[in-house]
C-alpha atoms as one frame of an Amber mdcrd trajectory, in Angstrom:
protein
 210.810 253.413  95.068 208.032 255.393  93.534 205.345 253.323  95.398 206.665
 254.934  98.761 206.799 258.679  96.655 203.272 257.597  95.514 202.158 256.574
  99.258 203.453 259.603 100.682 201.852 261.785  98.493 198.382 260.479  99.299
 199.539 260.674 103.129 199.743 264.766 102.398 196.744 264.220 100.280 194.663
 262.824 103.391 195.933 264.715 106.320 194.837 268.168 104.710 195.908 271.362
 105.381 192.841 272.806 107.043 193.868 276.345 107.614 190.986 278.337 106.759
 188.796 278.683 109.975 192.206 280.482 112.286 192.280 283.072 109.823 188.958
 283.647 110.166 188.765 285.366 113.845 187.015 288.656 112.592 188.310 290.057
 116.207 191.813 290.555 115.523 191.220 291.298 111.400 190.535 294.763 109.978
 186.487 294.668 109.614 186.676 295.000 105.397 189.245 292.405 105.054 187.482
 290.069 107.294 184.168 290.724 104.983 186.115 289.885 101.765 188.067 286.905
 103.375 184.425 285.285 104.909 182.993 285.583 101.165 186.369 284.265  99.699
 186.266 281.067 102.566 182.524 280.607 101.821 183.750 280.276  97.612 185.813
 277.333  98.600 183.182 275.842 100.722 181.028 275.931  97.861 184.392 274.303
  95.848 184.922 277.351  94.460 188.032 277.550  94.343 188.845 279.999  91.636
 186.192 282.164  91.904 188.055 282.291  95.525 191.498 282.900  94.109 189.783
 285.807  91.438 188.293 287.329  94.790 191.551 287.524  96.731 193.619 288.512
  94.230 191.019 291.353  93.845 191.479 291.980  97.415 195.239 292.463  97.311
 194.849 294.952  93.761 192.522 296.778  95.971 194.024 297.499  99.442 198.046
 296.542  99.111 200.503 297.745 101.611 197.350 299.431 103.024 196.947 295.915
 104.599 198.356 294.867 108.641 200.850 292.198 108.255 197.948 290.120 110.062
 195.713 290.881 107.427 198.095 290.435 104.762 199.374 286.541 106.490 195.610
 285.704 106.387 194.649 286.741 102.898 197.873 284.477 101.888 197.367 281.427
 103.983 193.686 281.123 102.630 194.933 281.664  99.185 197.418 279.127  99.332
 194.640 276.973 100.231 192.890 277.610  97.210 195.861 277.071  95.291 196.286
 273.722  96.533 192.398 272.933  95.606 193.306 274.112  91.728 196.526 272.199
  92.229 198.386 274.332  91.477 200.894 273.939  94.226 203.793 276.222  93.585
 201.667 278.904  94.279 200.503 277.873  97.009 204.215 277.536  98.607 204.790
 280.948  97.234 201.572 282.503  99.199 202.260 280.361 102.348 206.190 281.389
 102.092 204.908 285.080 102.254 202.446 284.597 104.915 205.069 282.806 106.926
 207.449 285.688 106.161 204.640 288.046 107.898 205.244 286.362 111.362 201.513
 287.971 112.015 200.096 285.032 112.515 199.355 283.114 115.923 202.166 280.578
 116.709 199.687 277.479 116.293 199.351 279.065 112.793 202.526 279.738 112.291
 203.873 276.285 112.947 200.694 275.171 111.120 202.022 276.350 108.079 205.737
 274.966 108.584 204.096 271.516 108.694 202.164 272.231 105.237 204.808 273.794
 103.460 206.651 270.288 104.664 203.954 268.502 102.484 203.899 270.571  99.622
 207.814 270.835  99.082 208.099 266.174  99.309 205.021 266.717  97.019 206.820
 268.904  94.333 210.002 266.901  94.945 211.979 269.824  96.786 213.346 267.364
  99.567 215.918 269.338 101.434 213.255 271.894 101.710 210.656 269.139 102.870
 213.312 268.199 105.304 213.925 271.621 106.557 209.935 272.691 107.392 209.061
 269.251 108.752 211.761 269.575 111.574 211.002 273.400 112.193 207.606 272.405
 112.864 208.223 269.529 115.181 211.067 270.913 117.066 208.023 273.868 117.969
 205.239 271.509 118.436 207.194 267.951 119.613 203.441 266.715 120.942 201.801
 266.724 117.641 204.243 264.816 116.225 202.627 261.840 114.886 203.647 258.043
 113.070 202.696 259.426 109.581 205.215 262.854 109.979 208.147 260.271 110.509
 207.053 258.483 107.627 207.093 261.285 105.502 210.377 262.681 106.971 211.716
 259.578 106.093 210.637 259.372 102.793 212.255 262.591 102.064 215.444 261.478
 103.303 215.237 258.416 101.531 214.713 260.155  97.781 218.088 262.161  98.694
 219.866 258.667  99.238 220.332 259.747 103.118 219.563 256.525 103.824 220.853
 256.529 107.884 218.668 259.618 108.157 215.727 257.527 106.334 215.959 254.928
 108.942 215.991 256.651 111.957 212.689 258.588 110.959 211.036 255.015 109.739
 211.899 253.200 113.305 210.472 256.207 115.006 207.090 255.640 112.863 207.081
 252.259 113.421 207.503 252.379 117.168 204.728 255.684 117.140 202.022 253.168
 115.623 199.452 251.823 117.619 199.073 249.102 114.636 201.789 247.812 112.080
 201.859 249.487 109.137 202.710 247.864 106.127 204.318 250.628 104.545 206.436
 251.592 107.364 207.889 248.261 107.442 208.538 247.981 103.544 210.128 251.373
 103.509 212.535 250.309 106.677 212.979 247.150 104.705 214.052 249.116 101.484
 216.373 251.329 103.573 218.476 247.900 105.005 218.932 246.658 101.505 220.505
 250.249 100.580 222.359 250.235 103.629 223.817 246.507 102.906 222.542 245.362
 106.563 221.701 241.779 105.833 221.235 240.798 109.327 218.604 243.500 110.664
 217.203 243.100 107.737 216.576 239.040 108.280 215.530 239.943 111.639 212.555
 242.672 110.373 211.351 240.222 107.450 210.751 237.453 110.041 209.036 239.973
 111.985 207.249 241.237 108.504 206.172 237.609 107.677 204.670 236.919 110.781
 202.741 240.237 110.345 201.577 239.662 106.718 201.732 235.606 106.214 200.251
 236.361 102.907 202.671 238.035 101.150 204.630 236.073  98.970 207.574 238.417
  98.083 207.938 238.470 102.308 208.829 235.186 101.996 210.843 235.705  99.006
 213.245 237.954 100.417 213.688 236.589 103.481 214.249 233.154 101.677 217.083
 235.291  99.655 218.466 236.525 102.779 219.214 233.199 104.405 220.886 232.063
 100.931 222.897 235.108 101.357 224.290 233.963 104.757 224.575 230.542 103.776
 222.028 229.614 106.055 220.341 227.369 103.133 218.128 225.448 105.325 216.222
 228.045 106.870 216.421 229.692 102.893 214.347 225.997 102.488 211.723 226.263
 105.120 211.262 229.934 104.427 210.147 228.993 100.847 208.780 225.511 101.651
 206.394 227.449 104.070 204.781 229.942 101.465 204.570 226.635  99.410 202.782
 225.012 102.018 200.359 228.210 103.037 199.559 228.257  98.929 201.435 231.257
  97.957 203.615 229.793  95.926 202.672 229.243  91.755 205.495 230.875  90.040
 207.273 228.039  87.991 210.559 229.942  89.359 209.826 229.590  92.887 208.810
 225.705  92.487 211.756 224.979  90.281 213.574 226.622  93.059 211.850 224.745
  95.625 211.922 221.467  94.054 216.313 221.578  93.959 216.204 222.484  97.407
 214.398 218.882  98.587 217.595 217.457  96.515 220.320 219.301  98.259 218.749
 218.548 101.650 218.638 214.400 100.557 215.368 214.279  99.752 215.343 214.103
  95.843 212.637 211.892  95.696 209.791 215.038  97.548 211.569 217.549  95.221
 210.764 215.089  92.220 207.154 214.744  92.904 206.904 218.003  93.509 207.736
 219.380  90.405 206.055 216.186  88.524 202.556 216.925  90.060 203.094 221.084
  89.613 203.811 220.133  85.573 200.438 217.410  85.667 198.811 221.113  86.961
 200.399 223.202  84.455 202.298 225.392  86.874 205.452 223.851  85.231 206.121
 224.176  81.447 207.091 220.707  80.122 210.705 222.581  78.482 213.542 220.714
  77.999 214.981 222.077  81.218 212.866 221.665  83.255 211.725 217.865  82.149
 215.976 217.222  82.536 215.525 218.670  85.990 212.779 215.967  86.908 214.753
 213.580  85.445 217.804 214.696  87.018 215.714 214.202  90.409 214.089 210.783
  89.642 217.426 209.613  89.379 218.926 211.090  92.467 216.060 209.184  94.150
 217.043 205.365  92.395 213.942 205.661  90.443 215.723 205.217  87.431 212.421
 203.748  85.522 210.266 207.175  86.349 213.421 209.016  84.652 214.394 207.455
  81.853 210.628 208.418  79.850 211.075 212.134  81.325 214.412 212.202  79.971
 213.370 210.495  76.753 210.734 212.934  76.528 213.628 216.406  76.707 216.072
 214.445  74.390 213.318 214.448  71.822 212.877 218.016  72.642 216.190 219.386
  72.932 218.506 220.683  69.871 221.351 218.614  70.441 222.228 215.427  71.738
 223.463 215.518  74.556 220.547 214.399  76.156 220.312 211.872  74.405 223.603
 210.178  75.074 222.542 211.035  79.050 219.525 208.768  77.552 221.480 205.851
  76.681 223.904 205.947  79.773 220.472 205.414  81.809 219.569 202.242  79.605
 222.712 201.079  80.227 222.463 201.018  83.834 219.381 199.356  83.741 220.941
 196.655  81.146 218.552 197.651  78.357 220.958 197.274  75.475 218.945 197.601
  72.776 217.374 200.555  73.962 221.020 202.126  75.110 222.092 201.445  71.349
 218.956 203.194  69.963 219.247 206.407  71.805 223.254 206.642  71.151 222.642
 206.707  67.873 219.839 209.270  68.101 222.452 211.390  69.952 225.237 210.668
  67.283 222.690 211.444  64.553 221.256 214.551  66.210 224.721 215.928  66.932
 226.266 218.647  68.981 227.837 216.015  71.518 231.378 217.965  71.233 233.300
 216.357  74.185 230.647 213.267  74.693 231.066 212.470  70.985 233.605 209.520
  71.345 232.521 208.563  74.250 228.783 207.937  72.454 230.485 206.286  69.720
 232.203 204.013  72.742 228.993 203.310  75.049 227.327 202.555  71.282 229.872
 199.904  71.224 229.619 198.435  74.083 225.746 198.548  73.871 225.659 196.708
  70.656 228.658 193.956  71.603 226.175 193.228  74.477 223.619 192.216  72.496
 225.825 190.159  70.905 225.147 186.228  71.248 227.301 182.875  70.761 228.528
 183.166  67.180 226.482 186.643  66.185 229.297 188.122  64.089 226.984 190.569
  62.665 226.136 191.954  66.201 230.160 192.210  66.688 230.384 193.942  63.341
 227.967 196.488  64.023 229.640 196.716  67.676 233.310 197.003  65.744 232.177
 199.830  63.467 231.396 202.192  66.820 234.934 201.040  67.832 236.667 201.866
  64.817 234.881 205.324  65.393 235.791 205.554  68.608 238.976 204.727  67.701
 239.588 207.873  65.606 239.732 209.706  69.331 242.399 210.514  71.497 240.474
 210.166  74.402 238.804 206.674  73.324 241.872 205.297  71.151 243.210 202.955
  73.481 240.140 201.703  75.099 238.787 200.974  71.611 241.748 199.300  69.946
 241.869 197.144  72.980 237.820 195.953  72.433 238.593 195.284  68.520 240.984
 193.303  69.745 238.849 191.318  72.429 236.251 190.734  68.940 238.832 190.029
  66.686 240.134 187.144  69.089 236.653 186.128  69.702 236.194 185.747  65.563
 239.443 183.628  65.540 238.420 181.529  68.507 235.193 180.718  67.013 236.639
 180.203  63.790 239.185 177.663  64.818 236.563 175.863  67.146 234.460 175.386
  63.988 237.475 174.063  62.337 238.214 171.663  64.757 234.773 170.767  65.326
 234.524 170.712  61.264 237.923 168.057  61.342 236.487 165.873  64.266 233.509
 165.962  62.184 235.207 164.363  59.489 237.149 161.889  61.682 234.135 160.584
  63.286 232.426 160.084  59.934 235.406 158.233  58.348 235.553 156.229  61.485
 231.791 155.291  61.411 232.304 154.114  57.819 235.415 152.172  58.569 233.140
 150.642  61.039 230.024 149.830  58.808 232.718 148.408  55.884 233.922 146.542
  58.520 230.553 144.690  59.321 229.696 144.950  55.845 232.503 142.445  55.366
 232.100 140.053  58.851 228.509 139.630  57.074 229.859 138.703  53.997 232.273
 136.393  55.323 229.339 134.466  57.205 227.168 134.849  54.074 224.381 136.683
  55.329 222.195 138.203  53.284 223.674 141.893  52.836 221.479 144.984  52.667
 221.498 147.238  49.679 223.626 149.766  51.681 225.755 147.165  52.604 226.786
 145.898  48.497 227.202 149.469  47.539 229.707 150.203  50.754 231.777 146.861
  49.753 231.844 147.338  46.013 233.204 150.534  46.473 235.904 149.483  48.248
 236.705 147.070  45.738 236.784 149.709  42.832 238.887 151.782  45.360 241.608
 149.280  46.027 241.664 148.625  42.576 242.200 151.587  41.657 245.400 151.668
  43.842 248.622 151.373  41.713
């Protein structure tokens, strides 16, 4: 809150205090005193100011309680003056305290000095006091009252947490200026955030935004505020809006921006969004955000755009879990041999905890997939992540049961080869039953037999002979 101290300050800073030339009225001012005073005003109208102050205090050595109250009030008021030129402002409070104590002084003047002892005490911090002067002074002069005394009545209520007092004295600025006024409306902003009123609140940043289009945190809060009341689609536009007008660069706001296209079905804008910001720069290429993006492609079915962002974090992240999110997105696009690569990357890179035997299933099943018509050593490989996930709880069962499916498989195919191996064997014995067979009917007729012929028949000769 010390911009509004800091704003308020240069408000009393501004308006001045302008209380010399009242004082001044040589008419109504013992003729010696009004000589000294005119030399002392034309010190600090050279910027004299403590030449002045040397002069005055001269003054009051030299003539004391011989001095009217008048002339006493107006020695006082210009000092304090001078005081607040050397800044040195708790003496001016003390001279203008005195002078006001002299009730000598014209009521203009009087009140005059209510409304810059006002100033002085928000400026040194004495609040109560601040409070105290500036409503003196306008319950005596109610016309002069103007948008910047409500502002700084306000602000002085505000830095003693009367916060209901605050905002009464802001609305009253606000509706006193011709023109908005920025600070007015932040203050009155500030003062509904203390006060927990979330609804006025919504209702002045709308008006704020529309006001200043340009300011980003405008849109920031009020964005908060509709989260707040669960209104999250007018939360989206809010943001979505500075986005639009250009505000928006803050990787925050676009990370922010780009989860809000997914929760309103519309993964696909929130994905390009945060895609082209990181091709800019806007969005640092971390392993959160890149899972984010990839998070998003996926929500939009564009499973090939995600699967190289999310290869990209896995390779960048300190565990494996991304990984093994990695190799679940092969699988669903049936690239096995990819799927089988990045579990093991994720088994190998560790941290997995809960995913581990689940990584060491999918591995499996990647692997057995791959798998062909008699490639054992694919099942092997496949029945090693089994047996691992078989060390599991959570896995046990599921992984007994696929050994099982590949150890039947092994005896299937090892059977059909031995049958096929037998028939093998019975078709060749048959075939050279056959050729003896014609080997013999050739014989028999006394044709000329073949070489491969007289070597079949004599040995079946030296066979049967052989025969007991």
């Amino acid at each position: 809150m010390s911009r509004f101290l800091s704003a308020l300050t240069a408000t009393v800073l501004l308006i001045g205090f302008g209380t010399f030339a009242p004082a001044l009225q040589a008419e109504t001012l013992t003729p010696a005193v009004a000589n000294d005073l005119l030399s002392a005003y034309e010190l600090l109208e050279e910027e004299k100011s403590a030449e002045a102050i040397t002069a005055l205090n001269r003054l009051m050595e030299r003539r004391g309680d011989r001095m009217s109250e008048f002339d006493r009030a107006s020695v006082l008021q210009i000092r304090g003056s001078a005081h607040i030129n050397e800044e040195n402002l708790d003496a001016a409070l003390a001279d203008f305290e005195q002078a006001l104590q002299q009730n000598a002084l014209p009521a203009e003047q009087q009140n005059r000095l209510r409304f810059n002892m006002a100033q002085l005490y928000f400026v040194t911090e004495q609040y109560e006091r601040s409070i105290e002067f500036f409503e003196e002074w306008m319950a005596l002069d109610p016309e002069e009252i103007q948008a910047t005394t409500y502002f700084m009545l306000s602000g002085a209520h505000y830095q003693i947490e009367n916060y209901q007092e605050s905002l009464e004295a802001i609305t009253q600025a606000i509706e006193k200026s011709e023109e908005p006024e920025r600070r007015y409306y932040e203050l009155k902003n500030v003062l509904y955030s203390e006060l927990g009123n979330i609804v006025d609140r919504t209702t002045l940043l709308k008006t704020m935004v529309g006001y200043w289009p340009d300011e980003l945190s405008f849109w920031r809060q009020l964005s908060s505020l509709y989260l707040e009341q669960n209104e999250e689609l007018k939360s989206f536009s809010a943001l979505e809006s500075a986005y639009i007008a250009g505000l928006i660069e803050s990787e925050s706001d676009i990370l922010i921006l780009g989860q809000f296209y997914s929760s309103f079905n519309n993964p696909y804008r929130g994905a390009r969004l945060i895609s082209r910001e990181m091709d800019e720069g806007n969005v640092e290429r971390s392993v959160a955000n890149l899972e984010l993006l990839s998070q998003l492609w996926s929500q939009a079915r564009e499973h090939r755009r995600a699967i190289p962002i999310l290869s990209e974090a896995a390779g960048l992240a300190d565990s494996g879990n991304l990984y093994f999110r990695l190799g679940q997105a092969y699988l669903a696009t049936e690239d096995n041999e990819q799927a089988a690569t990045a579990f093991e990357a994720a088994i190998e890179k560790g941290g997995l905890e809960d995913n581990l035997a689940e990584a060491w299933m999918l591995l499996g099943n990647a692997l057995f997939n791959q798998a062909g018509p008699g490639d054992r050593s694919q099942r092997r490989a496949a029945d090693r992540a089994f047996a691992e996930a078989e060390r599991f709880a959570s896995t046990r069962g599921q992984a007994r049961d696929w050994r099982g499916y590949i150890r039947a498989i092994d005896d299937t195919e090892t059977r059909q080869a031995m049958l096929e191996q037998e028939q093998s064997e019975r078709l060749e014995e048959a075939a050279q039953d056959r050729f003896l067979t014609a080997c013999r009917a050739q014989q028999l007729a006394g044709t000329t037999l073949t070489e491969e012929c007289r070597t079949v028949l004599e040995a079946a000769r030296e066979a049967e002979n052989a025969e007991p």
